[in-house]
N, C-alpha and C positions, 0 to 999 in steps of 0.2 A: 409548501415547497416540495420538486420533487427531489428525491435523494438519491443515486444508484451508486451500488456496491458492486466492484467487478473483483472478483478470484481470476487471477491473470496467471498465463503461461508463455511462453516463449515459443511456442508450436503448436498451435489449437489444430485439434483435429477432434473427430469424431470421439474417440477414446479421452481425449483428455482436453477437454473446450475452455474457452473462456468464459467463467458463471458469473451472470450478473443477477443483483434482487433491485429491482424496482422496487422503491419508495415514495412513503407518502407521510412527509413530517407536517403536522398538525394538533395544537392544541395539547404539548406534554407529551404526545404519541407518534411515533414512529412507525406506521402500516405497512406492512409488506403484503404490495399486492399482488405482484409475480417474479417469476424466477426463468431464465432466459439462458441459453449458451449460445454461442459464437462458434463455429466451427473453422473461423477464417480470418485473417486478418481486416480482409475487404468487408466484412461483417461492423469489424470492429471499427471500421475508417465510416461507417456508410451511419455507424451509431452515434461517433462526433459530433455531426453534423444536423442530430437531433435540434430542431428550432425549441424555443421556447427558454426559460429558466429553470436550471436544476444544477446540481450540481452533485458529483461523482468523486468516489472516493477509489484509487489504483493500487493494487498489492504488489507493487515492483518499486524500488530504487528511480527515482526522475533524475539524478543526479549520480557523478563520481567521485571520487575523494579532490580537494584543492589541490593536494599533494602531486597525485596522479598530473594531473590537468598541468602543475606549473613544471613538473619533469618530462613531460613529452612537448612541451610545448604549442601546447592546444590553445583555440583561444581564451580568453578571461570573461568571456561571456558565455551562459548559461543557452542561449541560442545557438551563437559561432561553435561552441562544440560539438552541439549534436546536429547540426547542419552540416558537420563536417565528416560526424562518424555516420550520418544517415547518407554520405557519399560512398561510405565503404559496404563490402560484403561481411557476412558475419564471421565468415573463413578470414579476413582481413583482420576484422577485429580480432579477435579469438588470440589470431596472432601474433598481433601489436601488445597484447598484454601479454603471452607468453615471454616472446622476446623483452619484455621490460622486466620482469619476475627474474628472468634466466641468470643473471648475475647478479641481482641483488643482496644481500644476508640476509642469515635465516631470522623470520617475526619482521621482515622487514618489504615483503614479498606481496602483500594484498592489507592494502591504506583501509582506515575506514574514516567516515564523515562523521561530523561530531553529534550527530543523528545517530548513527550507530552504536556510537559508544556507549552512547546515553541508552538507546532503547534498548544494546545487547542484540542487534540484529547484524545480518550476514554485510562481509564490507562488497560492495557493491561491483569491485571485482572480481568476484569468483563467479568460477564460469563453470562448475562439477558438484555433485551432491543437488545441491541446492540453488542453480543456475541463475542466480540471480542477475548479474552480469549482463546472459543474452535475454535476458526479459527487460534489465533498462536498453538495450542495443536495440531492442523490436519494439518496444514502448515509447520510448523519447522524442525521437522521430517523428511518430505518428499524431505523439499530443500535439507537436510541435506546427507539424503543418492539418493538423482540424481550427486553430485559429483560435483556438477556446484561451482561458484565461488559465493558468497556470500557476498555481499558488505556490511557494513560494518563487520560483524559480524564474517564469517569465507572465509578469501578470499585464495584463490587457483587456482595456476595457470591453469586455463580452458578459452575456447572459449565462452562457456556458461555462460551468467553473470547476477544475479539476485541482484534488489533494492526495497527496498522497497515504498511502491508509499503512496499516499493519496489524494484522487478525490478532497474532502473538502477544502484542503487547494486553490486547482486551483480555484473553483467555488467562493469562498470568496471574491477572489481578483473583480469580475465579477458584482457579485450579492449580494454582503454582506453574510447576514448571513440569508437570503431567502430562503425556503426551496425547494428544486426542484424538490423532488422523493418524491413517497408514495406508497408501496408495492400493496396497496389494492387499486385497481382499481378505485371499486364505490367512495372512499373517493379522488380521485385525483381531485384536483382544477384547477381550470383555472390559477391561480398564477402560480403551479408550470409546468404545461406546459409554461406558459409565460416564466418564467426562464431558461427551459432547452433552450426554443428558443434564448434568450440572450448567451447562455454560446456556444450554437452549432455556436453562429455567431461567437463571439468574439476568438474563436479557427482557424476561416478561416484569421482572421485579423493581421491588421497589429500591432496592441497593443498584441496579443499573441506574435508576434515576438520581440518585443522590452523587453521581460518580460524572452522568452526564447530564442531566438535566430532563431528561427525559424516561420513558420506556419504550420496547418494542411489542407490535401487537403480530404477532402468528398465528394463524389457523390449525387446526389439528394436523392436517395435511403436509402444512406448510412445517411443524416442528417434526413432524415424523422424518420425512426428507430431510432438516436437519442432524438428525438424530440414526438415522439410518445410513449416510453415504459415507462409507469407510475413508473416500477420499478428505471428508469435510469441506471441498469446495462451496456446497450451498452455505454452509454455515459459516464457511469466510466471508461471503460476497454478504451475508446480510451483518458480520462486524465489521467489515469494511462501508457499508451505509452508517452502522453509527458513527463513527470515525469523519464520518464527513456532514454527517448530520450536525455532530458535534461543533467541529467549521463552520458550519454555517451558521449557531444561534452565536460565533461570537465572530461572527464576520465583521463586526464594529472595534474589535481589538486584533486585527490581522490574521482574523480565523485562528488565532489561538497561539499562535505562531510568535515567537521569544524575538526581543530586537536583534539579538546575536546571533541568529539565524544565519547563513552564508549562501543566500540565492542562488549561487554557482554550484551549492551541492542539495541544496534542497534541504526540507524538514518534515516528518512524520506529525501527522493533525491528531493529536490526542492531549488529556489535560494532565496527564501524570508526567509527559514532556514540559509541560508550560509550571508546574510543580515545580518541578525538579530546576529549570531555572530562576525561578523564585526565589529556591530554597537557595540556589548558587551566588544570586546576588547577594542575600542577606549575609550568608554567614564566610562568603569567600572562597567557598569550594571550591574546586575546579573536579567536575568530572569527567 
């Protein structure tokens, strides 16, 4: 099957692309057999539309919080919203969430999905630091009308099948909560070099297979690039392939995906998600 892992941005350009790793899951093994950017949205629209079966894993938010969606009055469908915000400008939007924050109380100002909570990741409103917001705003959209299958959110019978990923969760398991990327060159430490080196090994190992099912195969090349880009984009876009590689060996249980999932906000494909509902069912938790 093939597999692709996209490190997604909200502004591809030259300086800062959208990085994908082409994959090749076969037989226990996960190959990466090249590494690609996008300088363009139109790049990334013209990549949708790839024929054949595979399937992709996205490092952005596909969804908003329910909260959001039933206080503005969006619609209750996972399509009708972003059909509707894929009518607006991003100045529009941007907006529409400022104005709804504005009076809010404080801790009560950006919702997160129950995906979030769980994973510990950004709630999908924030639009600053870590811009995740305008990456589901330029993202959504686009899954939206390439016509592909969209797991959880809006699935459809296609060969084309898109999940949503998150580098962070992978690298956690690895290296704690160590930081491993730092955009800006001159500020890169020796830490987080050390780190990407930890996460590049433990991907060839045999503790990645026992976690996924699998391992990944890199070439010298291919782990140095890893191990070298201060940004770590290469080295998201190829956890973001496990992450969907993952999806796909359990595409027979809803790609991994918990029944109490909320389509309208989406779910993160990893099995320490599918875990952690498990573990919610049995003993009553709530997280």
């Amino acid at each position: 099957m093939i597999i692709y892992g996209l490190d997604f941005t909200s502004a591809p350009r030259r300086q800062k692309p959208i990085t994908y790793a082409k994959c090749l899951l076969a037989d226990g093994l996960l190959c990466v057999q090249e590494f690609a950017n996008f300088i363009s949205f139109g790049q990334l629209e013209e990549f949708l539309q790839i024929s054949g079966s595979w399937i992709a894993g996205f490092d952005f938010p596909f969804g908003q919080p329910r909260k959001l969606i039933a206080n503005l009055g969006w619609p209750f469908t996972w399509d009708g919203y972003v059909k509707l915000l894929g009518d607006m400008t991003k100045d529009e939007f941007v907006e529409t969430l400022a104005q709804y924050r504005k009076n809010r109380p404080k801790g009560d100002k950006q919702h997160m999905r129950l995906i979030d909570r769980r994973a510990k990741s950004c709630s999908p409103m924030m639009l600053f630091g870590v811009p995740v917001g305008k990456m589901f705003f330029e993202g959504a959209p686009r899954l939206l009308d390439s016509g592909a299958c969209i797991i959880p959110n809006h699935p459809l019978d296609s060969d084309r099948i898109i999940v949503e990923a998150y580098p962070a969760l992978v690298a956690r398991k690895f290296i704690s909560d160590s930081s491993y990327k730092n955009d800006t060159k001159s500020k890169q430490t020796a830490e987080q070099r050390d780190a990407r080196i930890r996460i590049a090994d433990v991907l060839s190992s045999e503790r990645l297979k026992e976690l996924y099912g699998f391992s990944v195969k890199l070439n010298d090349v291919q782990a140095q690039r890893c191990i070298e880009e201060p940004g770590a984009d290469v080295l998201d876009s190829v956890i973001c392939a496990v992450q969907a590689a993952w999806a796909y060996e359990n595409r027979e249980e809803n790609y991994g995906i918990p029944a109490e999932c909320d389509p309208l906000e989406g779910w993160i494909t990893d099995p320490e998600m599918r875990e952690i509902s498990l573990f919610e069912q049995e003993s009553g938790k709530v997280f």
